[in-house]
C-alpha positions as CSV (number, residue, x, y, z in Angstrom):
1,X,-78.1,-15.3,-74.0
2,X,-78.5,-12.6,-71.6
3,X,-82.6,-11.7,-71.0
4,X,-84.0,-9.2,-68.2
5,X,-87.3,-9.5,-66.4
6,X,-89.6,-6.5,-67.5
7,X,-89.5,-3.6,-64.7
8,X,-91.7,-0.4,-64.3
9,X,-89.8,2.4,-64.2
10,X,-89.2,3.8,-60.8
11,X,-90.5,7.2,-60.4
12,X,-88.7,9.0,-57.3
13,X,-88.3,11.8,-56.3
14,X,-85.5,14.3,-57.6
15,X,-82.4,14.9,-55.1
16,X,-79.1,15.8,-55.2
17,X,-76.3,12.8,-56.2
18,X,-73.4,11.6,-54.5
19,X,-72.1,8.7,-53.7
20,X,-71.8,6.7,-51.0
21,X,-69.8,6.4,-47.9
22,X,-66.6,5.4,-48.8
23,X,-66.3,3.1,-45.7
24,X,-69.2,1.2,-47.0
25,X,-67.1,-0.1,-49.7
26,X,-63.8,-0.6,-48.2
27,X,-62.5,2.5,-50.2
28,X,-59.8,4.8,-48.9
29,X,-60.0,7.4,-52.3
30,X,-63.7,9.1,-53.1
31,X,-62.5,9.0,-56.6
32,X,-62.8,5.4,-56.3
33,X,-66.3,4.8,-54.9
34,X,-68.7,4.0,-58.2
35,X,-71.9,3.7,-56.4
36,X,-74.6,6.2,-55.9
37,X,-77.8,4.8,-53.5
38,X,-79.6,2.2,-52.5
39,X,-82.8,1.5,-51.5
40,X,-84.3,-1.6,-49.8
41,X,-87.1,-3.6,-52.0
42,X,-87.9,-6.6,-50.0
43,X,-86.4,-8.9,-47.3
44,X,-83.3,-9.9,-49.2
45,X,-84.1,-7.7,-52.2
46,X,-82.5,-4.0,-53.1
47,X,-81.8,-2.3,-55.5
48,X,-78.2,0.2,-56.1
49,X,-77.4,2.7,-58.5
50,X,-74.2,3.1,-59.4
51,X,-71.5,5.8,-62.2
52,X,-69.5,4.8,-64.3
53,X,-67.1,7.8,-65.4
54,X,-65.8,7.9,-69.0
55,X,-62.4,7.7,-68.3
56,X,-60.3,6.1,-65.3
57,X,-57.0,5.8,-64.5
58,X,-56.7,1.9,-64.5
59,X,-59.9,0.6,-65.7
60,X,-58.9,2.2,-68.9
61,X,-61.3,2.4,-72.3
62,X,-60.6,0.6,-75.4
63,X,-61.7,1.4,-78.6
64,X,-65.0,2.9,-76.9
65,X,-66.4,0.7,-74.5
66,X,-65.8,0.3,-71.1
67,X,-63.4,-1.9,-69.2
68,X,-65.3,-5.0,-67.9
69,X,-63.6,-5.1,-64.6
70,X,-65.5,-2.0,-64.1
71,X,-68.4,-4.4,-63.5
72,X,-66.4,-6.7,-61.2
73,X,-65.6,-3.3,-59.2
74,X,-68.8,-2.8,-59.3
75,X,-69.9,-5.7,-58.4
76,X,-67.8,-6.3,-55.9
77,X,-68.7,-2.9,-54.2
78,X,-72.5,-3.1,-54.3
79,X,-71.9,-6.7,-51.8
80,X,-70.1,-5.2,-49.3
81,X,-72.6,-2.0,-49.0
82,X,-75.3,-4.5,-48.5
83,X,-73.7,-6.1,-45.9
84,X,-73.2,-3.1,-44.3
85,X,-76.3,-1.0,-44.4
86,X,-78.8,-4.0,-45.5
87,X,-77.5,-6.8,-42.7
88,X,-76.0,-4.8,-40.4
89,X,-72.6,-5.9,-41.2
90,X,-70.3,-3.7,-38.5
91,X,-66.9,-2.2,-39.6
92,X,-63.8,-4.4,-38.6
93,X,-65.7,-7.7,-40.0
94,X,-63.9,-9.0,-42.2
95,X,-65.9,-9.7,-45.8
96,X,-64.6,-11.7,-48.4
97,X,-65.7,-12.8,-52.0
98,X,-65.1,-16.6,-52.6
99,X,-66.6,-16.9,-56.2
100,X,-67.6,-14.3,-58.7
101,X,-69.9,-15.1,-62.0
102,X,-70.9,-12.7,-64.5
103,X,-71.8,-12.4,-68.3
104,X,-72.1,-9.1,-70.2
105,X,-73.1,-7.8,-73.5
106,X,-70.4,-5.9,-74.9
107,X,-72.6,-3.7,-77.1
108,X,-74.1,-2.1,-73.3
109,X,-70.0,-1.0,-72.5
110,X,-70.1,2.0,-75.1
111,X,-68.8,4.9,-73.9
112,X,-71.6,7.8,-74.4
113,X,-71.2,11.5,-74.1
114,X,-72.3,11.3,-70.2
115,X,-70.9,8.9,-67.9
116,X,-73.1,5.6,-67.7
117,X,-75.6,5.6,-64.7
118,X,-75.9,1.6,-64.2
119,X,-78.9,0.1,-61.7
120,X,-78.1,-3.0,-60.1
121,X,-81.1,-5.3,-59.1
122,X,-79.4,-7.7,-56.5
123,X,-81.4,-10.5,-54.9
124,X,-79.2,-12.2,-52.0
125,X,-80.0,-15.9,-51.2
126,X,-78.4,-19.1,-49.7
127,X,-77.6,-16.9,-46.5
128,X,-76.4,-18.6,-43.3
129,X,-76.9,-16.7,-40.1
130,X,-74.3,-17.2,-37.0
131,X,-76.3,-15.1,-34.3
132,X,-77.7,-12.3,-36.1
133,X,-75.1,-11.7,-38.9
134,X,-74.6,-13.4,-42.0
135,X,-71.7,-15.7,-42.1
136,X,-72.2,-16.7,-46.1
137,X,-74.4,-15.5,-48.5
138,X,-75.0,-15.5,-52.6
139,X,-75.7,-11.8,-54.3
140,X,-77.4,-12.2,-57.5
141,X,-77.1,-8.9,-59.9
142,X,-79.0,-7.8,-63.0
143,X,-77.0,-4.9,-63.9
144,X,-79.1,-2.3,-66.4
145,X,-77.8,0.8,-68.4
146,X,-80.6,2.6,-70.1
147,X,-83.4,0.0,-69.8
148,X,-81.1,-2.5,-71.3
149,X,-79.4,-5.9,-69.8
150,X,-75.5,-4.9,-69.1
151,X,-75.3,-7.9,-67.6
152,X,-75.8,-10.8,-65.2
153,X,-73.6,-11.5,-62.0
154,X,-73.4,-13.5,-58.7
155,X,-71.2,-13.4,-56.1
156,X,-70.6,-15.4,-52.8
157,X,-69.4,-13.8,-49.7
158,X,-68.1,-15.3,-46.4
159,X,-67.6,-13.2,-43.4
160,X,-65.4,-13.2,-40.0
161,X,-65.2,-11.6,-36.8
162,X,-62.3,-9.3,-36.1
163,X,-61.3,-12.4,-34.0
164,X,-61.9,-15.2,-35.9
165,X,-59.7,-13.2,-38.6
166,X,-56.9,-12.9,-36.7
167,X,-57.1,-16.6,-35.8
168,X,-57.5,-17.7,-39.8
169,X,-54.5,-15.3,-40.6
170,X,-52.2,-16.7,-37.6
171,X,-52.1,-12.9,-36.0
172,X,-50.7,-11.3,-39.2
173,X,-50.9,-7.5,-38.4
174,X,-51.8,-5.7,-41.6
175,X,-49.7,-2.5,-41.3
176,X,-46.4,-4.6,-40.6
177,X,-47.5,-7.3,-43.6
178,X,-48.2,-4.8,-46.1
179,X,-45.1,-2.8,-45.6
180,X,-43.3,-5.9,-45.7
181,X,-44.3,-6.8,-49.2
182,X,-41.1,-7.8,-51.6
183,X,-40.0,-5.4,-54.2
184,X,-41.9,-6.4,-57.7
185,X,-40.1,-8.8,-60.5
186,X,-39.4,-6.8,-63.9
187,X,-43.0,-6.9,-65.8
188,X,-43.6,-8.5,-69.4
189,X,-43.6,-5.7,-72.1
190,X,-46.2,-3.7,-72.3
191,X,-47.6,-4.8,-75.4
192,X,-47.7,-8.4,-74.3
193,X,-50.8,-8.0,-72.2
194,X,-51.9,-4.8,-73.8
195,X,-51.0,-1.8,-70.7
196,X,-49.4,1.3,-71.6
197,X,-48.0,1.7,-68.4
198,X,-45.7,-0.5,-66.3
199,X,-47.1,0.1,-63.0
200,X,-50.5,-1.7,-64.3
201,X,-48.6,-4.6,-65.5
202,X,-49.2,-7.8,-63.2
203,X,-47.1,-10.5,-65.1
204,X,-44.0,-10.9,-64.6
205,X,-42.1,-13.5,-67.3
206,X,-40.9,-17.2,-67.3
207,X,-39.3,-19.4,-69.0
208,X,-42.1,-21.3,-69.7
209,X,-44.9,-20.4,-72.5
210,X,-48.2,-20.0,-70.5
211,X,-46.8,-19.4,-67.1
212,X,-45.7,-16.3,-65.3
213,X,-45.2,-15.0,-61.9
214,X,-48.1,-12.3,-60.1
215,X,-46.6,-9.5,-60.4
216,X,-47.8,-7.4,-57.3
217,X,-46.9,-3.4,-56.6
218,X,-48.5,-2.2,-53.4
219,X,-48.0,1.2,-54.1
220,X,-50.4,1.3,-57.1
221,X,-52.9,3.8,-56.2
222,X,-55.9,1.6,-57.2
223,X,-55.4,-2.3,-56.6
224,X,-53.6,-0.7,-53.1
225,X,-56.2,1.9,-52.7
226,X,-55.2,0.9,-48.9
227,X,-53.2,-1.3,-46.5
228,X,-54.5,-5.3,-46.6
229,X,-52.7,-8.3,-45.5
230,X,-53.3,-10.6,-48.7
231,X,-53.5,-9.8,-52.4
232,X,-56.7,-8.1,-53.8
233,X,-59.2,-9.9,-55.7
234,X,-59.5,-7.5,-58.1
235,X,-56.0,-7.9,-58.9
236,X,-56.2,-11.1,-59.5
237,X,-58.9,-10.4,-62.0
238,X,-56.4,-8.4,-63.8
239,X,-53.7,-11.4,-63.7
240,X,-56.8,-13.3,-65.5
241,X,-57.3,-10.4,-68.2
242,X,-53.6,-10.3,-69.1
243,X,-52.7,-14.0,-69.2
244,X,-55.5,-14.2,-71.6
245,X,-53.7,-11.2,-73.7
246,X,-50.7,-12.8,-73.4
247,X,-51.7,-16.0,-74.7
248,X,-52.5,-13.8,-78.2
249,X,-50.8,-10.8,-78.1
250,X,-50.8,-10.0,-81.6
251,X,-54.8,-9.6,-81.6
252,X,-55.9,-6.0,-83.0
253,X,-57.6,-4.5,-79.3
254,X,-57.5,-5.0,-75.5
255,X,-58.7,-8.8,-74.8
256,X,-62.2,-8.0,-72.8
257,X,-63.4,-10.5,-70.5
258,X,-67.2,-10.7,-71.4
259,X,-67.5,-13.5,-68.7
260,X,-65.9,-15.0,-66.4
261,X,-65.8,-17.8,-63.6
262,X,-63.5,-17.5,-60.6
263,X,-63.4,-19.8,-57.1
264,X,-61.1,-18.2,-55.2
265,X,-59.9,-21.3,-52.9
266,X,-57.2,-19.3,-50.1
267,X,-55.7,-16.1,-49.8
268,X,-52.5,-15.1,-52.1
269,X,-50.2,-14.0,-49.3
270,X,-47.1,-11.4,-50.6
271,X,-44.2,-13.6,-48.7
272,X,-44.1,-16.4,-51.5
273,X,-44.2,-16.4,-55.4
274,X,-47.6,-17.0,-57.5
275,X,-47.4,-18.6,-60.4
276,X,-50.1,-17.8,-63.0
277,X,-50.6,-20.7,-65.5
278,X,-52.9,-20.3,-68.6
279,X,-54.0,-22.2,-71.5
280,X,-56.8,-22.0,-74.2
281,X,-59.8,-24.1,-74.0
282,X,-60.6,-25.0,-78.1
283,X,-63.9,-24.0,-79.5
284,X,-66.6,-26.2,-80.0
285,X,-67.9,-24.8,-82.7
286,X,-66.1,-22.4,-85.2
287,X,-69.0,-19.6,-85.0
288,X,-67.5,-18.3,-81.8
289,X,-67.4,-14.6,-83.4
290,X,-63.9,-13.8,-82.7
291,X,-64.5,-14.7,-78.7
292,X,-62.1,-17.4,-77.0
293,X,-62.0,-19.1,-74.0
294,X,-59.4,-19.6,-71.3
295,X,-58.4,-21.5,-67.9
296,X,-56.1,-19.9,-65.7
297,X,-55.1,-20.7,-62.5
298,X,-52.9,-19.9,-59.8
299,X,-50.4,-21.9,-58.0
300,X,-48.8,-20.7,-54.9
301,X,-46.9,-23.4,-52.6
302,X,-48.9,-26.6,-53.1
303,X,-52.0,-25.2,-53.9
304,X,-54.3,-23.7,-56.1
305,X,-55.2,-20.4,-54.7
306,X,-58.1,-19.4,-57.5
307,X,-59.3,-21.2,-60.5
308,X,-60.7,-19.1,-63.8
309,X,-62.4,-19.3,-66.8
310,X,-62.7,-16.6,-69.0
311,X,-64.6,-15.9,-72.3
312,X,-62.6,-13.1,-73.9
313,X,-63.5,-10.8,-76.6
314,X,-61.4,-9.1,-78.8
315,X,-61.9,-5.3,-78.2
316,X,-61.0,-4.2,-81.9
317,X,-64.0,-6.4,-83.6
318,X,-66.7,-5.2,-81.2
């Protein structure tokens, strides 16, 4: 069950929104930036406000309520500001998420008739200094909409110096990577993992029931908002969201991932196939209110390049 410590409300002065620099978050498109501020509460404490708008392009509404990898986004966004304008984190450091926790309450994801201003209390711990930078570090979230719990979240980061990057990734120059990346496989069908439009779709079929290859288009404007040298961790997340649609396609709504538990082991590289494998995980107890769970992983090579579980929710009984 989620539960929220009891806050008083913050009384600040009034000034003009915007969000913040787009560099801050690794974002090339303003369109794509979903914070608004920050502000600095203690020595490893802060808290960032960020806007959910009503409608987006990929993180598309269902039946009302928001898309839950609009947290992830979200989530993933607030950690590298922090880095940056709380540690001191400079650009060309390379900042990466290793494992990502979170639970939600569905009921906070409906869509209003403004867009949802979301606060984010993060509390970083378990940080490791080399010299005066981090070098690993735990964020832990308590994401609020209204004065009520959206939901709960941690995320580990590690971090590398322009050259101890180029050392892990054996001198792979990103420009020449990314415009190397293979042409995608044909998609599953659209209503097999519940997209309307092919470019989102990030499954590509098998023979086998439960398996399918990443599907990975770098010229989608969002999971590519810009040139990288490895495969996003956000689409990932949407491999995880699909397989588990795919595994019941004939459910009523979008399968929403209401939590979810990934260890991202080594980067998915575009030069070699990634096999996606899923399976449901049965219910202890039949009382599960429509909500299943699921393991995914993915296999590239001879390893396991992330690990998932996911509690899905079916976006038609919420």
């Amino acid at each position: 069950m989620l539960t929220t410590t009891e806050r008083p409300i913050a009384v600040r002065p009034s000034a003009l929104t915007t969000t913040v620099a787009r560099e801050y978050v690794h974002r090339a498109a303003l369109s794509e930036v979903f914070l608004t501020d920050w502000i600095k509460e203690g020595p490893d404490s802060f808290t960032v406000t960020a806007q959910w708008p009503r409608s987006h392009s990929f993180y598309t509404s269902e039946h009302g309520l928001y898309d839950p990898l609009l947290l992830s986004e979200t989530v993933r966004q607030s950690g590298l500001l922090l880095m940056h304008v709380g540690y001191h984190m400079p650009f060309g450091h390379q900042i990466s998420w290793s494992r990502l926790q979170y639970a939600l309450n569905p009921q906070a994801l409906r869509i209003e008739p403004t867009p949802a201003e979301i606060e984010l209390h993060v509390t970083c711990s378990d940080i490791k200094y080399q010299g005066k930078l981090p070098r690993t570090m735990v964020m832990h979230l308590e994401a609020v909409r209204a004065g009520s719990l959206l939901a709960m979240a941690s995320i580990r980061f590690n971090t590398h110096s322009p050259a101890v990057y180029q050392r892990l990734r054996t001198g792979r120059n990103v420009e020449e990577v990314f415009k190397a990346v293979p042409e995608p496989p044909e998609p599953v069908s659209r209503a097999a993992v519940g997209r309307l439009r092919k470019q989102d779709i990030v499954l590509s079929p098998t023979e086998d029931s439960g398996r399918w290859q990443l599907r990975v288009d770098p010229s989608h404007p969002v999971l590519f908002d810009h040139p990288v040298d490895h495969v996003p961790g956000m689409l990932l997340l949407e491999a995880v969201r699909q397989a588990g649609h795919a595994l019941d396609s004939a459910q009523a709504g979008a399968a929403l991932p209401v939590s979810v538990d990934v260890s991202f082991n080594r980067y998915v590289e575009f030069d070699e196939p990634c096999w996606i494998e899923a399976e449901q995980i049965p219910a202890v107890s039949p009382s599960s209110g429509g909500r299943r769970t699921i393991r995914v992983n993915a296999r590239q090579g001879d390893f396991f390049a992330f690990q998932a579980t996911a509690e899905l929710a079916d976006a038609a009984s919420l």
